[in-house]
C-alpha positions in Angstrom: 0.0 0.0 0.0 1.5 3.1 -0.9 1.6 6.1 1.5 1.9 10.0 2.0 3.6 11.4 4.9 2.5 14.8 5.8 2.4 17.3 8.0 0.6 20.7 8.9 2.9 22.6 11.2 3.5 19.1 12.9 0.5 17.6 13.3 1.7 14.8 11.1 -0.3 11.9 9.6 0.0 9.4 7.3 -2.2 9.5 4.1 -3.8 7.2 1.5 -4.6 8.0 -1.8 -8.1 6.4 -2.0 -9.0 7.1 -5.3 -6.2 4.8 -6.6 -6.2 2.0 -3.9 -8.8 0.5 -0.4 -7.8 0.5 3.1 -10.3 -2.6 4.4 -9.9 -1.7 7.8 -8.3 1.8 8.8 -9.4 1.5 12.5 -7.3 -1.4 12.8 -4.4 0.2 10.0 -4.4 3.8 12.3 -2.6 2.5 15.4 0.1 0.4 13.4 0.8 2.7 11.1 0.7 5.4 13.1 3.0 3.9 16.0 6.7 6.1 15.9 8.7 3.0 16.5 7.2 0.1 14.5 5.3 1.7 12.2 5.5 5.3 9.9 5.2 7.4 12.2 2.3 10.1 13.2 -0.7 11.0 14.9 -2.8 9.1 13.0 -4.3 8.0 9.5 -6.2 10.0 6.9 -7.6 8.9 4.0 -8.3 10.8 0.6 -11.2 9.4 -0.9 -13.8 10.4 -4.0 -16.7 12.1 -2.3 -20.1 10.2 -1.3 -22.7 10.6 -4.1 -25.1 13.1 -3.9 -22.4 15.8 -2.2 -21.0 18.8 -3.9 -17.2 17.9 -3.0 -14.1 17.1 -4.6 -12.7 14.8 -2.0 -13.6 13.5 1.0 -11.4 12.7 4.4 -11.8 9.9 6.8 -9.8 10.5 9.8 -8.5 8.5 12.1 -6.6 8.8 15.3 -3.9 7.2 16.5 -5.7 4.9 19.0 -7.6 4.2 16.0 -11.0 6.0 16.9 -12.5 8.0 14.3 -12.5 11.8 14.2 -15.2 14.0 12.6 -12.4 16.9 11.5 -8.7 17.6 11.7 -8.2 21.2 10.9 -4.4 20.7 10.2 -4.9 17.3 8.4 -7.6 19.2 5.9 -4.8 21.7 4.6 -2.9 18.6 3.6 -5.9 16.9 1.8 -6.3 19.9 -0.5 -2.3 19.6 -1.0 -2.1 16.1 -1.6 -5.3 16.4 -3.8 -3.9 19.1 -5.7 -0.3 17.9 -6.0 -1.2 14.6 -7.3 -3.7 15.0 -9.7 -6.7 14.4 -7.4 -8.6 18.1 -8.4 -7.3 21.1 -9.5 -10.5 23.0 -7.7 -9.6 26.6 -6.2 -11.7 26.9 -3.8 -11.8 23.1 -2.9 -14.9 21.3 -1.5 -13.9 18.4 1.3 -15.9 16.2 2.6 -16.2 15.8 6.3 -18.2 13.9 9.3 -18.6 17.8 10.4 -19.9 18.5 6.5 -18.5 20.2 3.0 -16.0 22.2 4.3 -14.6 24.8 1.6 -10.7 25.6 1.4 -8.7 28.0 -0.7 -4.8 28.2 -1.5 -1.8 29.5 -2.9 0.8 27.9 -4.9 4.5 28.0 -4.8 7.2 28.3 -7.1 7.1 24.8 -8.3 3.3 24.6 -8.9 2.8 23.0 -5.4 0.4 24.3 -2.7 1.3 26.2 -0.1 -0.5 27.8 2.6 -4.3 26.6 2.5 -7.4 28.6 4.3 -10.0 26.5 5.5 -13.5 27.8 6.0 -14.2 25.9 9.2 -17.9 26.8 9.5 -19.5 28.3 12.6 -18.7 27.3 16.0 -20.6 25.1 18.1 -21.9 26.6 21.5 -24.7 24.6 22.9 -23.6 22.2 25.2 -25.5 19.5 24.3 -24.2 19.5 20.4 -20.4 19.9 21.5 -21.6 18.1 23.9 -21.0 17.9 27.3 -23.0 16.8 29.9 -23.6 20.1 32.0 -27.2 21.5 33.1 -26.6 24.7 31.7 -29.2 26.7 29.4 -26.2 28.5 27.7 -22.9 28.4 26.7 -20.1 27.5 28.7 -18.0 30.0 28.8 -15.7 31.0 31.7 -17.3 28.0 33.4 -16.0 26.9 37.4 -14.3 24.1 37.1 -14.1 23.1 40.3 -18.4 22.7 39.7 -17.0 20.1 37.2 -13.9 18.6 36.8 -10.6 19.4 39.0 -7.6 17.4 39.6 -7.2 15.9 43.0 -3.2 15.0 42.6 -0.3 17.6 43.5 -2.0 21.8 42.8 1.3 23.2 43.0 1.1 23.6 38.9 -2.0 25.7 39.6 0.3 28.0 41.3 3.3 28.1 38.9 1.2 28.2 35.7 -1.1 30.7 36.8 -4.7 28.9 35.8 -7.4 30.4 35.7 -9.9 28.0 36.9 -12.6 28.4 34.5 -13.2 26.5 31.4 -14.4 27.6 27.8 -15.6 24.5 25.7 -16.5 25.1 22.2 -16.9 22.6 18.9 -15.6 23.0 15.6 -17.5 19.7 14.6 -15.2 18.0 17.2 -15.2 18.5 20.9 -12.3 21.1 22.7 -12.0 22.5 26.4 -9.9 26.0 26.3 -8.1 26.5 30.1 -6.2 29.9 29.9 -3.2 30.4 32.4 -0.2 32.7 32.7 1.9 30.2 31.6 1.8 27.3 29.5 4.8 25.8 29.8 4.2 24.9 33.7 1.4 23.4 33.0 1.8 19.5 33.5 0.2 18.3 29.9 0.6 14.8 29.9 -0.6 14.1 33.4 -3.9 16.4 32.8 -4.5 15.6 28.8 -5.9 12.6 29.8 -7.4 13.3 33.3 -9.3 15.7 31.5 -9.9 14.1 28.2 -12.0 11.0 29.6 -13.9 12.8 32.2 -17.7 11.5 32.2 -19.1 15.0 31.3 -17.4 14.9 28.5 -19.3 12.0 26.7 -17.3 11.7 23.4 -13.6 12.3 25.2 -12.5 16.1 24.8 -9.3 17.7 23.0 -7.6 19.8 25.6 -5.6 23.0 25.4 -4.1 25.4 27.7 -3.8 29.1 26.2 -1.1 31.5 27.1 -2.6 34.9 26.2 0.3 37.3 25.0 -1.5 40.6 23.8 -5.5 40.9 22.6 -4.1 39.3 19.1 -1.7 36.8 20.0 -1.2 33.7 22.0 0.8 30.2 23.0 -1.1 27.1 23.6 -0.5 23.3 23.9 -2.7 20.5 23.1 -3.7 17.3 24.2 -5.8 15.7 21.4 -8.1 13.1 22.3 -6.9 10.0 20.8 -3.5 10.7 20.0 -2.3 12.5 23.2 0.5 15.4 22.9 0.6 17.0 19.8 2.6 19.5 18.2 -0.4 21.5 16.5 -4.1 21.3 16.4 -6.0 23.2 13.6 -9.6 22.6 15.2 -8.0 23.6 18.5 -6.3 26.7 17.4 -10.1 27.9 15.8 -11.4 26.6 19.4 -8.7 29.2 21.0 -10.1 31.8 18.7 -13.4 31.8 19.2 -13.2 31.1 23.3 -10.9 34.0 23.4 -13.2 36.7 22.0 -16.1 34.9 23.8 -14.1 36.1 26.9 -12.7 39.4 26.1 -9.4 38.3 26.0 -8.6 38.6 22.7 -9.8 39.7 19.8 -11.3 37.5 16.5 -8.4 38.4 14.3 -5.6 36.3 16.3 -2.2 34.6 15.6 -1.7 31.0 17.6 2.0 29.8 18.3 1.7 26.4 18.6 4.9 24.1 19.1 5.2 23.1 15.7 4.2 26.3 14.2 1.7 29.4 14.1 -1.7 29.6 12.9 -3.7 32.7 11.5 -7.5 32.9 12.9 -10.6 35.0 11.9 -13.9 35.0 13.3 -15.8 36.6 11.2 -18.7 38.6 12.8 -20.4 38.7 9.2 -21.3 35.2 9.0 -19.8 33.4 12.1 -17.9 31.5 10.5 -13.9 31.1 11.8 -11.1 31.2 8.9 -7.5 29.1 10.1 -4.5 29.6 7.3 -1.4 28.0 7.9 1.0 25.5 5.7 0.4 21.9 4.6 4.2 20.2 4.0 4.7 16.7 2.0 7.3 15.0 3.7 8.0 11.9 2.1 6.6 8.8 0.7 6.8 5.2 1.0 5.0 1.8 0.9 3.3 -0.6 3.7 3.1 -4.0 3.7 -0.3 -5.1 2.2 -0.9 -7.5 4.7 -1.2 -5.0 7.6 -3.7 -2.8 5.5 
């Protein structure tokens, strides 16, 4: 089976062409493939496929994480859809139409020097707000924004972290089509990721698992934030997450809806538009290399 490795600022996953070959079981593929000793390498499996009949796209994604479940979206995964669509032949479209389990998602680009894409601009759609679509299991009429979290979910280990990172104990949670929880602190680099990703992650309010992040705000446009995603664990960006950040931000008056995310692997550019709601994320979408998996595996 032949493969695509790609990346968008990091947030690397291997990728099947579809249109040229079958995955039989990509649930079972996704953690073998995806394991960074035994296997390619990444946080999980994507696969490029033609779109279902009757919709208006040009490709559609399946996505997979690296524990195998199935995602509904993957904001830096899309970017490299419409690259490896593009730079192989798949469809020349500009704007591109992907299918998702979150909808048609439309995404523009630029090209570089050698005809290749470049950076990519997903339309991510309106946010989800109501607690019971994102969901989370919470008796609240309204959003939950700025939420106590010691009325939910608190750690009962060590709190000196609390201390050192600054955490604000309130929590945004917001969907792009797939679940996140937004923590802002003072600073996210004291912040104990992979003891709380997945404390947080599997907490029963949170009936589909959650992606966390923990948001550093720098000035009303900028900000640092890590992410645990559910189902893969630490990762080095999260597109989804990043529009998450953006839109719990200005929900909160601490930032404003033009913003730029650092991530670890990379920064991010998000819009909320007021005019239609919708948030805009442009960053990269890099090929790395490709290779070939042993059929019997696939």
């Amino acid at each position: 089976m032949r493969f695509i490795k790609m990346h968008g600022i990091g947030n690397d996953y291997v990728y099947v062409n579809g249109f040229a070959q079958s995955v039989r079981d990509p649930a079972a593929l996704a953690p073998l493939i995806a394991d960074r000793h035994f296997g390619v390498g990444g946080d999980g499996l994507i696969l490029v496929l033609p779109p279902s009949p009757g919709t208006t796209a040009d490709v559609r994604m399946r996505m997979f994480n690296a524990d195998g479940s199935e995602s509904e979206m993957c904001g830096n995964g899309i970017r490299c859809v419409c690259k490896l669509a593009h730079d192989h032949g798949l469809s020349q479209a500009n704007p591109m139409r992907v299918e998702t389990k979150r909808g048609v998602l439309t995404l523009s680009y630029t090209l570089n020097h050698d005809g290749k894409v470049n950076l990519v601009t997903v339309d991510m759609g309106p946010p989800i707000l109501t607690p019971k679509d994102i969901p989370v299991n919470l008796a609240e009429p309204g959003r939950i924004v700025d939420f106590p979290m010691d009325q939910a979910i608190l750690p009962t280990s060590s709190n000196a972290w609390r201390e050192s990172s600054g955490l604000d104990p309130r929590m945004t949670c917001v969907s792009m089509g797939n679940p996140h929880l937004v923590l802002f602190c003072r600073d996210v680099a004291a912040v104990p990721l992979e003891t709380l990703g997945p404390f947080l992650e599997n907490q029963p309010i949170f009936p589909r698992r959650i992606n966390v992040h923990f948001v550093q705000v720098q000035n009303p446009r900028e900000v640092t934030m890590r992410t645990w995603e559910r189902g893969s664990g630490i990762t080095l960006a999260c597109g989804t997450g990043a529009s998450a950040v953006a839109v719990a931000g200005a929900l909160t008056n601490r930032t404003q809806r033009q913003i730029l995310a650092h991530l670890p692997g990379g920064d991010l550019s998000l819009d909320w538009r007021p005019t239609d709601d919708h948030v805009l994320m442009t960053g990269p979408a890099t090929e790395v290399f490709t290779g070939d998996w042993p059929t019997p595996n696939s």
